[in-house]
C-alpha positions as CSV (number, residue, x, y, z in Angstrom):
1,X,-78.9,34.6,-42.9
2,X,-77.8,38.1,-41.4
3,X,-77.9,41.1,-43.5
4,X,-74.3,42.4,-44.6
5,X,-72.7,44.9,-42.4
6,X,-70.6,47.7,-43.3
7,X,-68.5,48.9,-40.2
8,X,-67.6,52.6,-40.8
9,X,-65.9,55.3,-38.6
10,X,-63.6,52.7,-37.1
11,X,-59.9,52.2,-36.0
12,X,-59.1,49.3,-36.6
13,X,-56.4,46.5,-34.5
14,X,-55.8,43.7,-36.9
15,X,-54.5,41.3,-34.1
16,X,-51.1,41.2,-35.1
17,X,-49.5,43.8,-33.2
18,X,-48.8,46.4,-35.8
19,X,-49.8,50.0,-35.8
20,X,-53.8,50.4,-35.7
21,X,-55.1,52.5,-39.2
22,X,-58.5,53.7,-40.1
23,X,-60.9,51.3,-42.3
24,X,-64.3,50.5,-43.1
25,X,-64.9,46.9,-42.6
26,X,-67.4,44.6,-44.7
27,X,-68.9,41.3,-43.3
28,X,-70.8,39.0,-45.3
29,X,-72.5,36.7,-43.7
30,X,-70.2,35.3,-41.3
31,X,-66.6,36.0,-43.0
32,X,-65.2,39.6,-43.0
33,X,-65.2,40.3,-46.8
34,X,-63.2,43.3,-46.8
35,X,-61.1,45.2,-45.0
36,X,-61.3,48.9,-47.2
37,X,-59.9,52.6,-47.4
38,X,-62.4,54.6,-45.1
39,X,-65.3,55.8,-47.4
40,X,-64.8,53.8,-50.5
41,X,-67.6,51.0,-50.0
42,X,-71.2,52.5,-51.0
43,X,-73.3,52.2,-47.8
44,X,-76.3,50.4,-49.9
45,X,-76.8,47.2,-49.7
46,X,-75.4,47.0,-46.3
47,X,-76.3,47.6,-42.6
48,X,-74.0,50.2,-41.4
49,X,-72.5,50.1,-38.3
50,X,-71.1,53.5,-37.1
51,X,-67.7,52.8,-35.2
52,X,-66.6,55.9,-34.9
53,X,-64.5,57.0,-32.0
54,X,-64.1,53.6,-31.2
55,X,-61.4,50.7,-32.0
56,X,-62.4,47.4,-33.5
57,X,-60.4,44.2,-32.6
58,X,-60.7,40.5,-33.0
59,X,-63.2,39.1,-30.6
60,X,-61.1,38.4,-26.8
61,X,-59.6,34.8,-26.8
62,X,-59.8,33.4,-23.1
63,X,-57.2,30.7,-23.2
64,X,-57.9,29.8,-19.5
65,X,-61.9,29.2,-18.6
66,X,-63.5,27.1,-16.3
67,X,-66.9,27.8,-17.7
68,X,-67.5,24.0,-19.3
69,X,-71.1,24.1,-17.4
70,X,-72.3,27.7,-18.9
71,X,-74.2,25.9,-21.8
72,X,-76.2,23.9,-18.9
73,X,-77.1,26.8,-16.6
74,X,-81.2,28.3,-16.9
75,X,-79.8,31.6,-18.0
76,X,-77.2,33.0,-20.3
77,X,-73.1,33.3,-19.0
78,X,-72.5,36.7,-20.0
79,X,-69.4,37.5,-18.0
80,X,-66.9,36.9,-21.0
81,X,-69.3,38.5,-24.2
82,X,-69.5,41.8,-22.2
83,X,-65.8,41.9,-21.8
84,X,-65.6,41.8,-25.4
85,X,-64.3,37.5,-25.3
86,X,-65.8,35.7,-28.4
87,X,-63.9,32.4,-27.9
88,X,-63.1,30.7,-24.5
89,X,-60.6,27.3,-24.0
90,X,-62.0,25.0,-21.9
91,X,-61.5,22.4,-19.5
92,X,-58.7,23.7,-18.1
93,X,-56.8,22.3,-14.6
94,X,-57.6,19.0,-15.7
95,X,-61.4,19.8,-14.7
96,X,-63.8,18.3,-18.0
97,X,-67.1,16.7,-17.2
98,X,-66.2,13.6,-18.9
99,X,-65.2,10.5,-19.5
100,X,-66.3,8.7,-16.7
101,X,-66.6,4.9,-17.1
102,X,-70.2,3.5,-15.6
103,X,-68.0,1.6,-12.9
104,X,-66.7,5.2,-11.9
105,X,-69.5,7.5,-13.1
106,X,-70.3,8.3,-9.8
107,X,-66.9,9.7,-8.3
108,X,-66.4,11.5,-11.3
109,X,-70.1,13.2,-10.3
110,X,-68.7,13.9,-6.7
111,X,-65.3,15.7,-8.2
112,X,-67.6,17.8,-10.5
113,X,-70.0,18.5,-7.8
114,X,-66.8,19.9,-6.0
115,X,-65.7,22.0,-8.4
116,X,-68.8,23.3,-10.5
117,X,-72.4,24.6,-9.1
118,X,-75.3,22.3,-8.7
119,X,-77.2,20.8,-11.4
120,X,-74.0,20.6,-13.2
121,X,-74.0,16.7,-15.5
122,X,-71.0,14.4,-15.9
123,X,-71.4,12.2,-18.9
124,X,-69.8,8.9,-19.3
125,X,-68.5,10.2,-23.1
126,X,-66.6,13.0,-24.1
127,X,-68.5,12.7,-27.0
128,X,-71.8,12.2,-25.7
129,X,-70.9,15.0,-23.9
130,X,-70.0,17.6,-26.1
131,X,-73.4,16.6,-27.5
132,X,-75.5,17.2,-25.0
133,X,-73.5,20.8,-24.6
134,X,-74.3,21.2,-28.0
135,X,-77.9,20.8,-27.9
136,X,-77.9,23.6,-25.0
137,X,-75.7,25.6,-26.8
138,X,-73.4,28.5,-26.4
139,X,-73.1,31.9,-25.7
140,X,-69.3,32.3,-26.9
141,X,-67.3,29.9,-29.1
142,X,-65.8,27.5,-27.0
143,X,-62.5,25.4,-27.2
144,X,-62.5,21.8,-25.1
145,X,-59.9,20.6,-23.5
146,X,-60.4,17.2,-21.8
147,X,-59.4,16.7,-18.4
148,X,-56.5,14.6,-17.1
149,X,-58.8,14.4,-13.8
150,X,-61.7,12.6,-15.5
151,X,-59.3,10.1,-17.3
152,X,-57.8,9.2,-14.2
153,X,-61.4,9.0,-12.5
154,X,-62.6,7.4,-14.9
155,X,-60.2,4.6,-14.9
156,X,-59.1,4.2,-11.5
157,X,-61.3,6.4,-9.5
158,X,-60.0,9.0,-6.6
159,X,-57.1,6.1,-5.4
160,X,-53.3,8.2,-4.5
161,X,-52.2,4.4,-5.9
162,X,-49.7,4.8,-8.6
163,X,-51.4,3.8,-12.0
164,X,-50.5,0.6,-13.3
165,X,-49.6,0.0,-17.3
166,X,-53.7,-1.2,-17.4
167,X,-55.0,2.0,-16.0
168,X,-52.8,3.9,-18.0
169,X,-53.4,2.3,-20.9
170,X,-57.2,2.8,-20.4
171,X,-56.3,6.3,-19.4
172,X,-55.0,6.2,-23.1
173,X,-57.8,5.3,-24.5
174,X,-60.6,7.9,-23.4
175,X,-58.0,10.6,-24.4
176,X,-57.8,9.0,-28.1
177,X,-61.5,8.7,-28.0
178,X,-62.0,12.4,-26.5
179,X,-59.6,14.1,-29.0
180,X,-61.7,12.2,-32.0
181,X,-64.9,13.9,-30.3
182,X,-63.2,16.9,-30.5
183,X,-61.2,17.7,-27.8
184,X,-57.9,20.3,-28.8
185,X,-55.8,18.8,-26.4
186,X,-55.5,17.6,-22.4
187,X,-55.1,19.8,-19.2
188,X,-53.7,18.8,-16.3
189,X,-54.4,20.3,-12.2
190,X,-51.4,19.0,-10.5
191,X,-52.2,20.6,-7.3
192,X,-55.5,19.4,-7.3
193,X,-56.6,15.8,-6.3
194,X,-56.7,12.9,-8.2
195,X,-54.3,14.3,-10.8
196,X,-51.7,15.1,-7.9
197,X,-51.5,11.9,-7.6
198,X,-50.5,11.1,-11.1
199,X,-46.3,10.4,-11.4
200,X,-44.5,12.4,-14.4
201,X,-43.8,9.4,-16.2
202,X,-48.0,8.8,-16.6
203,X,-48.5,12.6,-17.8
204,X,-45.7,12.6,-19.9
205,X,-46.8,8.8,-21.4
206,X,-50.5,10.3,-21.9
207,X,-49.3,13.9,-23.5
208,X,-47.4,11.7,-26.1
209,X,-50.1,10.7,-27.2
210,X,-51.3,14.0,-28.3
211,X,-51.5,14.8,-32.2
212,X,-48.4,17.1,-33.3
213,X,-50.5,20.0,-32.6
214,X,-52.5,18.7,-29.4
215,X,-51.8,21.3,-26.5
216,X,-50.9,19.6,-23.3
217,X,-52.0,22.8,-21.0
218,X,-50.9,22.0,-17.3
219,X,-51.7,23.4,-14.1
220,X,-47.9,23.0,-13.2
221,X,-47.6,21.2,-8.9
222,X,-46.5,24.0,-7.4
223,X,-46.4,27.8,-7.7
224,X,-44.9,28.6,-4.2
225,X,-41.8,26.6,-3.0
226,X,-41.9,24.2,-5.7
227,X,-42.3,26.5,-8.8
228,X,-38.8,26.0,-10.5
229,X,-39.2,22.5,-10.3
230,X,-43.0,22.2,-11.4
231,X,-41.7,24.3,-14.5
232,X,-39.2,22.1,-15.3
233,X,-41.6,19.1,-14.6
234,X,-43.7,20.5,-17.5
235,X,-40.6,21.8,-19.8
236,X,-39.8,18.4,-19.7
237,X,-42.8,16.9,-20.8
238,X,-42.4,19.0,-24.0
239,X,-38.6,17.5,-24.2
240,X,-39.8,14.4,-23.9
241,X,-42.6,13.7,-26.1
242,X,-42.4,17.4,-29.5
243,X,-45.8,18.3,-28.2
244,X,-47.1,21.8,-27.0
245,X,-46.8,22.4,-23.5
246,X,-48.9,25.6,-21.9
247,X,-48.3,26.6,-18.9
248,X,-51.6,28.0,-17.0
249,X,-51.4,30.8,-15.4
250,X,-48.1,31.2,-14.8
251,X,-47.1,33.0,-11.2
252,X,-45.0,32.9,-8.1
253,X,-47.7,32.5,-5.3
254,X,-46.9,32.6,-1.5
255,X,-44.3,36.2,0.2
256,X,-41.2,34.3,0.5
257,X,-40.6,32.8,-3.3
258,X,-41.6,36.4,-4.5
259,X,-38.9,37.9,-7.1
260,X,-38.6,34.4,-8.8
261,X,-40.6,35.4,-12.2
262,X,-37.5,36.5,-14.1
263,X,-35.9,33.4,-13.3
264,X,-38.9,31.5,-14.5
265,X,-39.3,33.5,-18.0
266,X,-35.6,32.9,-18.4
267,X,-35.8,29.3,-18.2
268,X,-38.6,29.2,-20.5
269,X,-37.3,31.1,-23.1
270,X,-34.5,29.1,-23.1
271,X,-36.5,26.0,-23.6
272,X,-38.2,28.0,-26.5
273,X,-34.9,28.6,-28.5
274,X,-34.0,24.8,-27.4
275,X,-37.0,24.6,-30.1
276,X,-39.1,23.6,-27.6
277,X,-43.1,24.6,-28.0
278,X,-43.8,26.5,-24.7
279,X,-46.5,28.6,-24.1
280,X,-48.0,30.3,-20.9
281,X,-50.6,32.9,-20.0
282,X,-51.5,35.0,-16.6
283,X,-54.3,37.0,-15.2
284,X,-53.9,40.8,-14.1
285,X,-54.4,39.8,-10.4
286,X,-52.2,39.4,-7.9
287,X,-54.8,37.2,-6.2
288,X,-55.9,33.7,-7.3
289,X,-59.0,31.5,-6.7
290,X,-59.6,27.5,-6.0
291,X,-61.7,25.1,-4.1
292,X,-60.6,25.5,-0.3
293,X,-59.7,21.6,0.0
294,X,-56.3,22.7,-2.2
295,X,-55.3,24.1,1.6
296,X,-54.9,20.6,2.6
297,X,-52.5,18.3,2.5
298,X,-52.4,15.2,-0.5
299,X,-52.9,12.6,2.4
300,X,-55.9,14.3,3.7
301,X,-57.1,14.3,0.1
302,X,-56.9,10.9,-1.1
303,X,-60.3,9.2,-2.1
304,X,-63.9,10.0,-1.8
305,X,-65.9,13.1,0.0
306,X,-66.6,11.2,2.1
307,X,-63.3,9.1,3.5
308,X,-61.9,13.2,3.5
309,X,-64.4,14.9,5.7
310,X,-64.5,11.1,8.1
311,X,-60.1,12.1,8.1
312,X,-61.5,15.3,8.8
313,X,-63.6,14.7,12.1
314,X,-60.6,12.3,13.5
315,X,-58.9,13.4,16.4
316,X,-55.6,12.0,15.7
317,X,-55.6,13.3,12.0
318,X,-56.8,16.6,12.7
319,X,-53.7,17.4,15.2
320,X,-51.4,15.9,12.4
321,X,-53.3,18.1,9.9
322,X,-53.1,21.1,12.3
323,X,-49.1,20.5,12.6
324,X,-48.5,20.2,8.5
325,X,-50.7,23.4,8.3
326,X,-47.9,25.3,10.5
327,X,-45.4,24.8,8.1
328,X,-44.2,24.6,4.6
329,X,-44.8,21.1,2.9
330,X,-42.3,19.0,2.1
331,X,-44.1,17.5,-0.7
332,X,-47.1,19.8,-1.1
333,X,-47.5,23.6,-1.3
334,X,-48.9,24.6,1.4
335,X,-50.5,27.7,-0.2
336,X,-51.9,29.4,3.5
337,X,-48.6,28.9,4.6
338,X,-46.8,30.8,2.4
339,X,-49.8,33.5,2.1
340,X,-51.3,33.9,5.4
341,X,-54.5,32.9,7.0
342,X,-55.5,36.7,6.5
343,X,-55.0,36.4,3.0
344,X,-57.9,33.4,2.4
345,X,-61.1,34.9,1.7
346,X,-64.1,32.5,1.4
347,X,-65.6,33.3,-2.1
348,X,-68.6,30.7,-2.3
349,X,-70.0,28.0,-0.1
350,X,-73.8,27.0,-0.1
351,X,-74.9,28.3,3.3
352,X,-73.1,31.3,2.5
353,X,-72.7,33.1,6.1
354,X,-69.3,33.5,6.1
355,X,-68.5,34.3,1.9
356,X,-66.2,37.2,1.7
357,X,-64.4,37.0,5.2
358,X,-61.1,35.5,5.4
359,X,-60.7,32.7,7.2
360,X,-58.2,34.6,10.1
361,X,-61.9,36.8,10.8
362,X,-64.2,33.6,10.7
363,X,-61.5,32.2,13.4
364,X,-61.4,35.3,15.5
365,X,-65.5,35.3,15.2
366,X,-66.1,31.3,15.8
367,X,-63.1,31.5,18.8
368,X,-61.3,28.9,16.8
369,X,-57.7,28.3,15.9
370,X,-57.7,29.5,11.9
371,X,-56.8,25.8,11.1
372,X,-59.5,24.5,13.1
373,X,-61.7,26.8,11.0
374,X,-60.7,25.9,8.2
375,X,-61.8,22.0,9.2
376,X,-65.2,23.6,10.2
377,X,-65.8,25.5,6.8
378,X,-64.9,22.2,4.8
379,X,-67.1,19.9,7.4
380,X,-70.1,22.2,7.2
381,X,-69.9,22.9,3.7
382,X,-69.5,19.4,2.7
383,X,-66.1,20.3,1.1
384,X,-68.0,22.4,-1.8
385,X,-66.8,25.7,-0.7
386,X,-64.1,27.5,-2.5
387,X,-61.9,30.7,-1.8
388,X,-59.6,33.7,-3.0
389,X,-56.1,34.1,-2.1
390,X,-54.0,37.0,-2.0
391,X,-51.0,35.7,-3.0
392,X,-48.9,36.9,-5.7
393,X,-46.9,40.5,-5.8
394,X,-47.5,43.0,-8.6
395,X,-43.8,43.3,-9.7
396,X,-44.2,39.3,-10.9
397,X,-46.8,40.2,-12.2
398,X,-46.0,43.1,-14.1
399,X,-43.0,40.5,-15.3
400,X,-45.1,38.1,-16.6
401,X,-47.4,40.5,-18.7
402,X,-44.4,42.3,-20.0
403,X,-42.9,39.1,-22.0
404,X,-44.0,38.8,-25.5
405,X,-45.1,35.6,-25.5
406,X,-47.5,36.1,-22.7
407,X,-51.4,35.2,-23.7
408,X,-54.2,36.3,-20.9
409,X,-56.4,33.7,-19.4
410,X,-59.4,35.0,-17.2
411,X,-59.4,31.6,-14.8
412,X,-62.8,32.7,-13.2
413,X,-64.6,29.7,-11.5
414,X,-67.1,27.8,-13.3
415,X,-70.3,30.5,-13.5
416,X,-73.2,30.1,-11.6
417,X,-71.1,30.0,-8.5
418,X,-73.1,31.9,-5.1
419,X,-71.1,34.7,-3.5
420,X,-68.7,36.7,-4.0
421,X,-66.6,35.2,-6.9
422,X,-63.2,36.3,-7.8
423,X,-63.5,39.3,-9.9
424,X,-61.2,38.5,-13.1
425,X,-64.6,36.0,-14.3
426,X,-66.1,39.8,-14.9
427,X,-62.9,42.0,-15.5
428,X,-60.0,40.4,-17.0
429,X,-59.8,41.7,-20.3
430,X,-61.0,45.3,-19.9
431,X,-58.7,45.5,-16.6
432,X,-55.3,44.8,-19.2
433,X,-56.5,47.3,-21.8
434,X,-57.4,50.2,-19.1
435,X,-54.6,49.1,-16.1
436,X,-51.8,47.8,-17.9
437,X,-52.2,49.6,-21.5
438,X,-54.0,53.3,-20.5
439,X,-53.0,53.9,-17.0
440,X,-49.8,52.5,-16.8
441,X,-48.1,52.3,-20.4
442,X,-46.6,48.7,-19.3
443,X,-48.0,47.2,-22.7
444,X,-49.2,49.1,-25.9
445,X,-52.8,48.7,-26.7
446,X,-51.4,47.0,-30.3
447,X,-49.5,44.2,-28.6
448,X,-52.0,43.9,-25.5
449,X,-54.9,42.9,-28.4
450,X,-52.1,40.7,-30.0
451,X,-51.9,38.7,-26.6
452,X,-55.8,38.4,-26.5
453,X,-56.6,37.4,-30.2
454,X,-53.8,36.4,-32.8
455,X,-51.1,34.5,-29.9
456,X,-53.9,32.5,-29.0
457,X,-55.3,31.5,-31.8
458,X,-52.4,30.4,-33.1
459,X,-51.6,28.7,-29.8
460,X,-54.6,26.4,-30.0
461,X,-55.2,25.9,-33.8
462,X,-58.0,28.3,-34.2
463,X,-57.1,29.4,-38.2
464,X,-59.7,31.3,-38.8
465,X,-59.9,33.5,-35.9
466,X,-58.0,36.1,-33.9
467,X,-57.4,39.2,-36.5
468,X,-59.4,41.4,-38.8
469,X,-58.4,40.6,-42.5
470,X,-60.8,39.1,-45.2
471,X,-61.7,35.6,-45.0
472,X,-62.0,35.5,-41.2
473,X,-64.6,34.5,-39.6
474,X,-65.9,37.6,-37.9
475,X,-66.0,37.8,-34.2
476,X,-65.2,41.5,-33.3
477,X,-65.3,44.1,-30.6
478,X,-65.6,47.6,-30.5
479,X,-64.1,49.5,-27.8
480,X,-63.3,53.0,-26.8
481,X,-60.0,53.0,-25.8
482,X,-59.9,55.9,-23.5
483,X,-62.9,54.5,-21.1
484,X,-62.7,50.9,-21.8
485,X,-62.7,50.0,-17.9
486,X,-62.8,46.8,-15.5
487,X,-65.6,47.5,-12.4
488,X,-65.7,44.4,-10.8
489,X,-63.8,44.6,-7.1
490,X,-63.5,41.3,-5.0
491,X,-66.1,43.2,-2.8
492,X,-68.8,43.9,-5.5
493,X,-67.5,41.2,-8.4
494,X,-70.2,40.5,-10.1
495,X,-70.4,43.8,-12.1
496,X,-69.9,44.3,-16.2
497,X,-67.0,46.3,-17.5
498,X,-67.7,49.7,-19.5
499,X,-66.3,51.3,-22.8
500,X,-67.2,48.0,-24.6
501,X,-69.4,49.4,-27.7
502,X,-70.4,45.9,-29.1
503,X,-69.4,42.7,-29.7
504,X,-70.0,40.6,-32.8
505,X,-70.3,37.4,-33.0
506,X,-69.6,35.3,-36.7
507,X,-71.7,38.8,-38.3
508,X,-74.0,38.9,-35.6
509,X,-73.7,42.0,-33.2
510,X,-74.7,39.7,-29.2
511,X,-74.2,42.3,-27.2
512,X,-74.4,46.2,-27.1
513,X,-73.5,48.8,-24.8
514,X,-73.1,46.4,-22.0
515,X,-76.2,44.7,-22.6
516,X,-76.4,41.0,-23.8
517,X,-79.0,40.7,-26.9
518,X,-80.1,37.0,-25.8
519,X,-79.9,34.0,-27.9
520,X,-76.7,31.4,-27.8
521,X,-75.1,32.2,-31.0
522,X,-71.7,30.6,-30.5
523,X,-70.7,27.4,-31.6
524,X,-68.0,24.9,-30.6
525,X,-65.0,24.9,-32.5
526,X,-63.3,21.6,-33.8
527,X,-59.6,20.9,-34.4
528,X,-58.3,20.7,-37.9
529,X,-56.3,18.2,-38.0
530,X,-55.0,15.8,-41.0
């Protein structure tokens, strides 16, 4: 049992938005106990904790992580505690390691292997699963969503063939089975293969299947050409079934569809006051991150590793590939298109030679066409190789974090990736609180927190969590306002932010001064549902 702490010297951000005030606070065991006048709580028997100079906040909320594999790697994922993030939602995209029936066990191993670092397990159980995970444990809290890709692998394997009322039905029944293990909700990655695949009818027949307060959180088809029409694709699905749609990191990716973000928010509120539950959240980057297959077009991707890269060596396919790559997709979003072959930057592969080069240098240095590098990356690497991509501009940006409803989601790849990863897995959270809040006034540091701790937890059920009043359970961090700073650059990413005092997790302080204290002391967090 920890000692009781008594925080002293702080300013405290309840979570809520309103004004910060000055407070001692008093955590018992796990619970914050009180929440007092400065001074009026007798420092004996307690362990006092001297905030002073700094602010003290809920614990970060990431509402958009990839890092389902963190309890599984050899050493401690400390790129969200040292930002000051307490609680991360995963399985986002539609990426979860499970379910995969023992008839499709495999493919869903080959998808993961894709997506996450070696060594990373599928499990044919969401349940057995979150077991395993368990016994590993944690270094944050952590939030599962299931993935819409592993039901669909699971069921009917990679196949672009419609699914029939059987697989669907199947599909049905690993969701019911993963939401009783625990799951908050499902997660969709429309852009990503097999879930691109799926028809609107079979997400919005699975999503309805959700309990009342079972987040359907969608990586939405397109974010380019498509992006009014993936938006109403998932406003729909909220129509159509009274459940909570989130939309994941919500942007307008690609030059010419820049300017549409007002547009977007406008349409979205007015699904809100339609009494529709929408939600969304966005990154402070105005470059994203994927798997470098998502360049390719769906008929390139359909089935196996292995039926791709043998499309891939084919003569006649590769000048059909090279001609789709030239222009904008008719049914796809053909993300280099719209962002420039410049503008892809290899982030990790396993050999490794050409990480941090975009793929317009690797052509100039290999003497290739930058589409016929782009076959050679994905042929040598075996397909696991994934990318940034400057994409987005900072005006629809600066958009989307203005609105009030707007939650932050760090979307880093899974850890334990080689290379030069994208740097929001390392910066997210202080980057909004020194960028957007100190530098540049767009938010105020009261409603900034409020996006990061309170919105989300009420987003995704998490009643206990997200503000600093008595009874909560207390995960907090301690910042100083005036240097809390992101460092990490997408040439030198994998670097820790500063100004972030300490961070507490359920009473426990895990990290301090930009050092992680060792141990897993987070847990993972189940629905409460009737």
């Amino acid at each position: 049992m920890n000692r009781p702490v008594l925080i002293t010297g702080a300013v405290v951000l309840d979570g809520y938005g309103r004004p910060s005030f000055p407070a001692d606070v008093v955590v018992e065991e796990s619970l914050i106990a009180g929440v007092e006048t400065p001074g009026s709580v007798p420092h004996e028997p307690f362990e006092v904790l001297d905030a002073s100079g700094m602010v003290v906040a809920p614990g970060f909320i990431d509402v958009h992580s990839h890092a389902d594999n963190a309890p599984f790697l050899d050493d401690p994922d400390t790129s969200k505690i040292l930002q000051g993030v307490t609680t991360e939602v995963v399985g986002n995209c539609g990426f979860s390691l499970s379910p995969a029936l023992p008839t499709h066990r495999e493919e869903l191993a080959e998808l993961v292997a894709r997506f996450f670092p070696p060594g990373t397990p599928s499990s044919p159980s969401f349940a057995e699963l979150l077991g395993l995970a368990d016994e590993f444990g944690y270094v944050t809290n952590i939030a599962p969503l299931v993935g819409h890709h592993a039901l669909r692998v699971g069921t009917a394997g990679r196949s672009a063939l419609r699914s029939g009322r059987q697989e669907l039905a199947a599909m049905g029944d690993l969701l019911r089975e993963a939401l009783d293990a625990g799951a908050f909700g499902l997660s969709s990655g429309l852009i990503y293969d097999p879930g691109m695949f799926a028809s609107p009818e079979e997400l919005t027949e699975l999503a309805a299947l959700l309990p009342e307060d079972g987040v359907y959180a969608t990586h939405i088809r397109g974010e380019g050409r498509q992006v009014r029409r993936s938006v109403e694709e998932a406003l729909a699905v909220a129509r159509d079934t009274g459940r909570p749609v989130h939309i994941s990191h919500l942007k307008v990716a690609g030059r010419p569809y820049w300017g549409a973000m007002p547009e977007l928010l406008a349409r979205i509120d007015e699904a809100r006051r339609q009494g529709h539950d929408i939600r969304h959240d966005v990154y402070p980057y105005t470059a994203g991150s994927t798997v470098l297959t998502a360049l390719l077009p769906p008929w390139v991707r359909d089935g196996s590793t292995e039926q791709v890269m043998r499309r891939l060596r084919d003569p006649e396919v590769v000048r059909r590939l090279r001609a789709d790559l030239a222009r904008e997709g008719d049914d796809w979003e053909n993300l280099a298109y719209g962002s420039g072959w410049e503008n892809v930057v290899i982030a990790s592969s396993m050999r490794g030679e050409h990480d941090g080069k975009s793929l317009r240098r690797i052509a100039e240095e290999l003497s290739l066409d930058p589409a016929d590098a782009l076959l050679h990356l994905l042929l040598t690497e075996h397909l696991r190789i994934s990318m940034v991509i400057h994409s987005m501009c900072e005006s629809d940006l600066r958009t989307a974090l203005a609105h009030p409803q707007t939650m932050i989601g760090s979307d880093g790849l899974p850890p334990g990736a080689r290379g030069l990863p994208h740097p929001r897995q390392f910066g997210t959270f202080p980057r909004v609180l020194s960028r957007y809040v100190r530098h540049e006034g767009l938010l105020t540091i009261e409603d900034a927190v409020r996006r990061m701790t309170s919105l989300p937890a009420a987003a995704f059920g998490l009643a206990d969590r997200g503000s600093v009043r008595q009874g909560m359970v207390a995960d907090l961090v301690a910042f100083d306002p005036a240097a809390v700073q992101d460092t990490a650059t997408f040439g030198d990413p994998i670097r820790f932010p500063e100004g972030i005092a300490w961070v507490m997790l359920a009473g426990r302080v895990v990290a301090r001064d930009g050092r992680y204290l060792g141990g897993r002391h987070g847990t993972r967090l189940v629905p409460r549902r009737p």
